[in-house]
FIKOLRO-785908 format. One record per residue: residue in three letters; x, y negated, z of N, C-alpha, C in turn; residue number from 1. Coordinates in pm, 1 decimal. Layout:
residues N
@aa = ALA; nX = X; nY = Y; nZ = Z; caX = X; caY = Y; caZ = Z; cX = X; cY = Y; cZ = Z; i = NUM
...
This chain:
residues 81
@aa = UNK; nX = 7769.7; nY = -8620.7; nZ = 8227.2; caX = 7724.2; caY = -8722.6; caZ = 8318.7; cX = 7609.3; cY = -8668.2; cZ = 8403.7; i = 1
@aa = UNK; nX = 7593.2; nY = -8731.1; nZ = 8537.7; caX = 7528.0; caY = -8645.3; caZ = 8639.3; cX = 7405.5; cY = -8738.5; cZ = 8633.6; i = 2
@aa = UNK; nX = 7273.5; nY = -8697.5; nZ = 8604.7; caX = 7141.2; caY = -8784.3; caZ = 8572.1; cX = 7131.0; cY = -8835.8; cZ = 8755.0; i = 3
@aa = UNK; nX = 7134.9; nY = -8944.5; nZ = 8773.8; caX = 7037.8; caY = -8961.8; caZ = 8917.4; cX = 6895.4; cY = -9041.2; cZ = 8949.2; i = 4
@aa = UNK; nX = 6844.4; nY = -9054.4; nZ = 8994.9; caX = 6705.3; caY = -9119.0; caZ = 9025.1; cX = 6671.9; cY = -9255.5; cZ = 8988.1; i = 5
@aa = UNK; nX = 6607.5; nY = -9256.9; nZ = 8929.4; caX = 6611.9; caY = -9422.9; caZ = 8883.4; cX = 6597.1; cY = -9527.9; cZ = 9002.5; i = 6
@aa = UNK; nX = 6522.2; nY = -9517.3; nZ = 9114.8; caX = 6522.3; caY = -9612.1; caZ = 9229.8; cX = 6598.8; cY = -9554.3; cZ = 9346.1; i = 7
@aa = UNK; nX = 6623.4; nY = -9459.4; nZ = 9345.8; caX = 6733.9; caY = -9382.7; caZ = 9469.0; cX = 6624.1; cY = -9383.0; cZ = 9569.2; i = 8
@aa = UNK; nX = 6499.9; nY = -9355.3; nZ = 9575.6; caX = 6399.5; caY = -9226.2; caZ = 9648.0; cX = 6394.8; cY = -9109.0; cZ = 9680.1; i = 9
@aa = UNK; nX = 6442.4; nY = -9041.1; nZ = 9579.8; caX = 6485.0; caY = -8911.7; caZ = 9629.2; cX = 6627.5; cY = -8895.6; cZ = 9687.7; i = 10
@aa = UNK; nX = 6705.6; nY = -8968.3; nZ = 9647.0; caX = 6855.8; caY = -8952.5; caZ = 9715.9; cX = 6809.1; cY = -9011.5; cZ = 9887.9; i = 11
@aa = UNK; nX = 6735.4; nY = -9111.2; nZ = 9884.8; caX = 6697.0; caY = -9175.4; caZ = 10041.2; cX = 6600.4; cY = -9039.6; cZ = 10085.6; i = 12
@aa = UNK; nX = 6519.7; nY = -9003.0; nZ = 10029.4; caX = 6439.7; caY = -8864.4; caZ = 10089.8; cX = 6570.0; cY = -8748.4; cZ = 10132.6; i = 13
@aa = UNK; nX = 6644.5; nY = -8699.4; nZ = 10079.2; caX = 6690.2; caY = -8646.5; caZ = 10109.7; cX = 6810.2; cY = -8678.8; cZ = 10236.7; i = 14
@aa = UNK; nX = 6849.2; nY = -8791.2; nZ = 10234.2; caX = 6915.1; caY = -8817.8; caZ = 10328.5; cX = 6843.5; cY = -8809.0; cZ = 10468.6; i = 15
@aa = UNK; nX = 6709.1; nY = -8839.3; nZ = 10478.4; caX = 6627.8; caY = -8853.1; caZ = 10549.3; cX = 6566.2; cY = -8710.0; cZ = 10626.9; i = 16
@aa = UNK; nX = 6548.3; nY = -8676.9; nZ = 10555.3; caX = 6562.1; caY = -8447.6; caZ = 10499.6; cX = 6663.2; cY = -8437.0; cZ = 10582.0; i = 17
@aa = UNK; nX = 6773.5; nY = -8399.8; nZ = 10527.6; caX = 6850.0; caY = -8341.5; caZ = 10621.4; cX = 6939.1; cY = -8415.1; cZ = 10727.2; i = 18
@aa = UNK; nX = 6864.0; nY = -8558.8; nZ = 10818.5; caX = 6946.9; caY = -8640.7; caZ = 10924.0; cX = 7045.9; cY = -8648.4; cZ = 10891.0; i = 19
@aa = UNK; nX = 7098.2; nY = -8675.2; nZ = 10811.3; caX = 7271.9; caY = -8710.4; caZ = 10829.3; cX = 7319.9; cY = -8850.9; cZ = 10835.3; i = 20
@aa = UNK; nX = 7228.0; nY = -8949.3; nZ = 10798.5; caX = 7305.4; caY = -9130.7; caZ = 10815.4; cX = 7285.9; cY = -9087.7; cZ = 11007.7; i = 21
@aa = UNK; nX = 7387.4; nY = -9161.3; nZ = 11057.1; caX = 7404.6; caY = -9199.3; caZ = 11174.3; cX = 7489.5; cY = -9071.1; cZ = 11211.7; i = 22
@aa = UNK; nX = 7500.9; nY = -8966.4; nZ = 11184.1; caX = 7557.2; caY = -8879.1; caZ = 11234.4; cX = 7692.4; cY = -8885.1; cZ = 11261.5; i = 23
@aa = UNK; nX = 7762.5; nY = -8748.2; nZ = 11355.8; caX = 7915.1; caY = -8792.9; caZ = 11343.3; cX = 8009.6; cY = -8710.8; cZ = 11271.2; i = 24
@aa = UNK; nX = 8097.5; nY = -8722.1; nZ = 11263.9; caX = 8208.8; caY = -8690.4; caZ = 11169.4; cX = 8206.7; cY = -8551.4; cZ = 11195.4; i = 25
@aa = UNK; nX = 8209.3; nY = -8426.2; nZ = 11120.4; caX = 8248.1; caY = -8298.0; caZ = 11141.4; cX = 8351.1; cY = -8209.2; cZ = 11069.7; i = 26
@aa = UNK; nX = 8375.1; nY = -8162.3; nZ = 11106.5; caX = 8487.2; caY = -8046.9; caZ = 11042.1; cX = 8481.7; cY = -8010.1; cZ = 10897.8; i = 27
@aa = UNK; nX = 8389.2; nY = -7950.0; nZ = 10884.2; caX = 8341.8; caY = -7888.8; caZ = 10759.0; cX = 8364.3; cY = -8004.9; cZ = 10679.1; i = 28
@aa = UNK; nX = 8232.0; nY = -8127.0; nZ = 10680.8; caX = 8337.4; caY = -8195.4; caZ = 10560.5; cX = 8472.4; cY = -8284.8; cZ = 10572.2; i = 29
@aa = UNK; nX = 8528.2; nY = -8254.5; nZ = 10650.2; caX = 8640.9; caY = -8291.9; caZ = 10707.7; cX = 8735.5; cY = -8209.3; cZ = 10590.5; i = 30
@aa = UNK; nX = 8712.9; nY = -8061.6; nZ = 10555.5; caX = 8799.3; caY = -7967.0; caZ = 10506.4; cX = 8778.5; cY = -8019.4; cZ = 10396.3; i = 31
@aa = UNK; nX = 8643.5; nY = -8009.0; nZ = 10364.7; caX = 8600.2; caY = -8052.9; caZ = 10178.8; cX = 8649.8; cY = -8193.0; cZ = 10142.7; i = 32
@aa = UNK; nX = 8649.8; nY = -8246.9; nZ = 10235.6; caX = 8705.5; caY = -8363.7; caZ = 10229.0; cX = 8848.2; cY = -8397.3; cZ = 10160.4; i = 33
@aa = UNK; nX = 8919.6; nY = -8290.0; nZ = 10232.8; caX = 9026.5; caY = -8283.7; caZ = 10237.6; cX = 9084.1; cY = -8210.4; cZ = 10098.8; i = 34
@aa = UNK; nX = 9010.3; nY = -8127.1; nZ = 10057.9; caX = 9009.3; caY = -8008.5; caZ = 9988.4; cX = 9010.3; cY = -8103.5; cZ = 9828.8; i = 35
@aa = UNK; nX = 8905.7; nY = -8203.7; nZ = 9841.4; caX = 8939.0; caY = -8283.3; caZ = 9739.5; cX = 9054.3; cY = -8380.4; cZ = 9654.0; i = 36
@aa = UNK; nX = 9077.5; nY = -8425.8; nZ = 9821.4; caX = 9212.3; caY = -8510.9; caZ = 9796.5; cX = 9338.2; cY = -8382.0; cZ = 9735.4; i = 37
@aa = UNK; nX = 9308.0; nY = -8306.3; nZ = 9734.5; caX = 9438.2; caY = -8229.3; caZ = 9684.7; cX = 9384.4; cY = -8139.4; cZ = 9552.8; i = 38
@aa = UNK; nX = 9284.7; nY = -8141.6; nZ = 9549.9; caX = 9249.3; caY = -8145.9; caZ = 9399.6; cX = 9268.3; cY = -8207.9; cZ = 9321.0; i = 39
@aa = UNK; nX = 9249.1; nY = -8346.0; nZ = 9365.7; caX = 9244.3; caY = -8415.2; caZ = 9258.5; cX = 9370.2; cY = -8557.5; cZ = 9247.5; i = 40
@aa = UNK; nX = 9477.1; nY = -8462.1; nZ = 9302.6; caX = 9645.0; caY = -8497.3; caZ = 9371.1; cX = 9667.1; cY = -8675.3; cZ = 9433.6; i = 41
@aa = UNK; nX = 9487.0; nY = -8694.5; nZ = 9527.2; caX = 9529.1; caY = -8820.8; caZ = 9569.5; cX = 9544.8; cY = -8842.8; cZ = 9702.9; i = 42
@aa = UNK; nX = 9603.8; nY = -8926.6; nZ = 9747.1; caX = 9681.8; caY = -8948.2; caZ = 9912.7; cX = 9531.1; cY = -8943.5; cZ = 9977.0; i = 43
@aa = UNK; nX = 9408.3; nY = -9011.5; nZ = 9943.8; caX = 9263.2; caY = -9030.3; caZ = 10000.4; cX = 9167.0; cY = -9029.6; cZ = 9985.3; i = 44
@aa = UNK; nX = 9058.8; nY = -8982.4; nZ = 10011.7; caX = 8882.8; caY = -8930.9; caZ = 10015.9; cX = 8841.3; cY = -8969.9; cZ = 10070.4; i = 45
@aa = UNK; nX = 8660.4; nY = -9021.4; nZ = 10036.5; caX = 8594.2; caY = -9013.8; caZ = 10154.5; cX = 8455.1; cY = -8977.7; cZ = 10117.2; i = 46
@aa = UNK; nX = 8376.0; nY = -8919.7; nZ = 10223.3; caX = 8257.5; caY = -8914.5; caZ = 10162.1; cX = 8152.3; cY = -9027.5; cZ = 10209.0; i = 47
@aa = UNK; nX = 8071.6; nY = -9096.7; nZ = 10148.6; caX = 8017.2; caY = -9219.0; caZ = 10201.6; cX = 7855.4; cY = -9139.8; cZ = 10147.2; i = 48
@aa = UNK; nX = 7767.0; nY = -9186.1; nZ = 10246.0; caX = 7661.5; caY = -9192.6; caZ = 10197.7; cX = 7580.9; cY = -9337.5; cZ = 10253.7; i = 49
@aa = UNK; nX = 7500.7; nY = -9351.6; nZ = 10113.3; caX = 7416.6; caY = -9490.0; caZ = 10106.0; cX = 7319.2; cY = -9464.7; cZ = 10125.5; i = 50
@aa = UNK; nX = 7246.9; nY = -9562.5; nZ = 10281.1; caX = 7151.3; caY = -9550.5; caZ = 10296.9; cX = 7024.9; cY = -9652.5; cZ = 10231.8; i = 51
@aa = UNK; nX = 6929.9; nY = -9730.4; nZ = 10313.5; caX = 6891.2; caY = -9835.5; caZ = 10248.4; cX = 6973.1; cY = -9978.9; cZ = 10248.7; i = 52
@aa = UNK; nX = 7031.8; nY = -10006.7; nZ = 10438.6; caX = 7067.1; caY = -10109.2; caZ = 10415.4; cX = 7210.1; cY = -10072.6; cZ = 10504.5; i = 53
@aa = UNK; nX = 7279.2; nY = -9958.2; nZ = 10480.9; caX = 7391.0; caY = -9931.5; caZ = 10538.1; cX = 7460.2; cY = -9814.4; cZ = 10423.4; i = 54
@aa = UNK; nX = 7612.5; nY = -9789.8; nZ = 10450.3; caX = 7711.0; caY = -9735.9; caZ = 10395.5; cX = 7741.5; cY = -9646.8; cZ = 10505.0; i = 55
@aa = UNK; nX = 7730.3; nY = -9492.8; nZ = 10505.9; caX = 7791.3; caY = -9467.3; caZ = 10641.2; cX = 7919.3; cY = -9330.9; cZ = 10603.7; i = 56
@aa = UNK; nX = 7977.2; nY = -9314.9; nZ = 10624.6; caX = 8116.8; caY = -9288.4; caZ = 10607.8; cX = 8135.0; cY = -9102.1; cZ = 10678.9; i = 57
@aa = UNK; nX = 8045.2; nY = -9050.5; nZ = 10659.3; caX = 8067.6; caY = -8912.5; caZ = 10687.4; cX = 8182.4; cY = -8855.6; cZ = 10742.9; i = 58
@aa = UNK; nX = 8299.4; nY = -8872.6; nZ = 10626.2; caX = 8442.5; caY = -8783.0; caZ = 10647.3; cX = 8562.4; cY = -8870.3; cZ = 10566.9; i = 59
@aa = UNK; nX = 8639.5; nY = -8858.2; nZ = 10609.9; caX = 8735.6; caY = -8955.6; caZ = 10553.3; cX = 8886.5; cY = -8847.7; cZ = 10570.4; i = 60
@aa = UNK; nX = 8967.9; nY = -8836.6; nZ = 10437.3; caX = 9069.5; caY = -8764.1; caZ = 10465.1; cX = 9180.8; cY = -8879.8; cZ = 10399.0; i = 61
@aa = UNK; nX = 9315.2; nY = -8908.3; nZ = 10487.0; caX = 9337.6; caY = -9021.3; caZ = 10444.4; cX = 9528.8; cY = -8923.5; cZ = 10499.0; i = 62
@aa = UNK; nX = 9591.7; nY = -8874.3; nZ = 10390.8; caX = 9735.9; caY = -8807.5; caZ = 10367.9; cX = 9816.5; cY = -8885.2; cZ = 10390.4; i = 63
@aa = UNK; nX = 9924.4; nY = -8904.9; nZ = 10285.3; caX = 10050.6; caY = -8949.7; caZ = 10311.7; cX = 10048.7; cY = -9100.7; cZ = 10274.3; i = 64
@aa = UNK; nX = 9952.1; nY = -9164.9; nZ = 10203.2; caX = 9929.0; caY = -9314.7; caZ = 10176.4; cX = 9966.2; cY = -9463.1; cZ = 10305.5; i = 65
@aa = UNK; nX = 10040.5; nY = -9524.3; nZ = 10292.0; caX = 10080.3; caY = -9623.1; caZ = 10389.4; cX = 10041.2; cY = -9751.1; cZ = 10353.8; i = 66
@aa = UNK; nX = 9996.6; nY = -9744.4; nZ = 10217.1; caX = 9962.4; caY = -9876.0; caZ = 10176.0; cX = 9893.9; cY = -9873.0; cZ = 10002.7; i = 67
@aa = UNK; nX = 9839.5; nY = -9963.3; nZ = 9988.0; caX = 9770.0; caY = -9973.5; caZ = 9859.8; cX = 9874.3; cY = -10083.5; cZ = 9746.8; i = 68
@aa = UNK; nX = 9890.0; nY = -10011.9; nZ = 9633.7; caX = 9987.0; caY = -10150.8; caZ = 9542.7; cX = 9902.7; cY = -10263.9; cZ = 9502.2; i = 69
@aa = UNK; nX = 9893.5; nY = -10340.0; nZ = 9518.4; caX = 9804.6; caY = -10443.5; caZ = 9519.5; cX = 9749.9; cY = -10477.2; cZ = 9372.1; i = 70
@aa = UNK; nX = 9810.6; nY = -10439.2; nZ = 9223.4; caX = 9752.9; caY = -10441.6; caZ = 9108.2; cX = 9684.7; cY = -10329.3; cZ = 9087.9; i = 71
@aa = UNK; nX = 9629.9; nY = -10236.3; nZ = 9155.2; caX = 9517.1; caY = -10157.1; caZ = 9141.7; cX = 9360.0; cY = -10205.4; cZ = 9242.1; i = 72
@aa = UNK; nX = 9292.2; nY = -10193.5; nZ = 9168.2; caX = 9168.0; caY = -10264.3; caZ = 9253.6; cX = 9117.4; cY = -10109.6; cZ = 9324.0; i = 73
@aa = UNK; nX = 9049.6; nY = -10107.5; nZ = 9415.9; caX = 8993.9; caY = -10009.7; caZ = 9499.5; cX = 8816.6; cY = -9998.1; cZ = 9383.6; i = 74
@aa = UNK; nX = 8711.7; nY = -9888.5; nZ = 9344.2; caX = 8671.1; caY = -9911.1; caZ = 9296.0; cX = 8587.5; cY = -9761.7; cZ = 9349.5; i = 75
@aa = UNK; nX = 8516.7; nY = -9782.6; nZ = 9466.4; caX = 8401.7; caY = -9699.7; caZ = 9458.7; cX = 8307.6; cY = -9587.1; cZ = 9391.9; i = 76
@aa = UNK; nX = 8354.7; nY = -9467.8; nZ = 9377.0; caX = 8232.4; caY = -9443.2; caZ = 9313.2; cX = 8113.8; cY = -9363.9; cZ = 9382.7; i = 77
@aa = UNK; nX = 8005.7; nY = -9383.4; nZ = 9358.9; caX = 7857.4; caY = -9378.7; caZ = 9470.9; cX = 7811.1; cY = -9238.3; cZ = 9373.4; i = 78
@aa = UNK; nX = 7836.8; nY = -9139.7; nZ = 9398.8; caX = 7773.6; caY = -8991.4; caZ = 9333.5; cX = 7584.1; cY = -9019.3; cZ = 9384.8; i = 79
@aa = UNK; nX = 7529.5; nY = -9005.7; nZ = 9298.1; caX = 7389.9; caY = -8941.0; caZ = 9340.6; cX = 7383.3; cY = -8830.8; cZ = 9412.2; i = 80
@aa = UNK; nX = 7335.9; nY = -8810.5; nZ = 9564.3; caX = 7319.7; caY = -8706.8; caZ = 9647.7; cX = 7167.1; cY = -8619.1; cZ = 9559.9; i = 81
């Protein structure tokens, strides 16, 4: 299990560090992006980062998926940056 910050200060410092909320979509994690979804053999990725009072959506790699089966819930998971 990956320890993260107890108030998410340093994950907000760092976001802050290296400008990336507001930014736009680029290549690079476009690939990693991508690079994941086929790792880990699923149709979609994305990378989201949380700011204080926004979600902003970096890279999104979205394959052969046309639709979601509706008895699986969609279920986020927020990595500590």
């Amino acid at each position: 299990m990956i320890p993260g910050p107890h108030d998410g200060s340093e994950r907000l410092a760092a976001l802050h560090y290296y400008r990336l909320l507001g930014t736009q979509a680029d290549d690079e994690f476009d690939l990693q992006t991508e690079l994941a979804a086929e790792l880990s053999s699923t149709s979609y990725c994305f990378v989201s980062l949380v700011g204080e009072d926004c979600v902003w959506f970096k890279s999104r790699y979205i394959g052969r998926a046309h639709g979601h089966p509706g008895r699986h819930q969609f279920r986020p998971a927020l990595p500590h940056v």
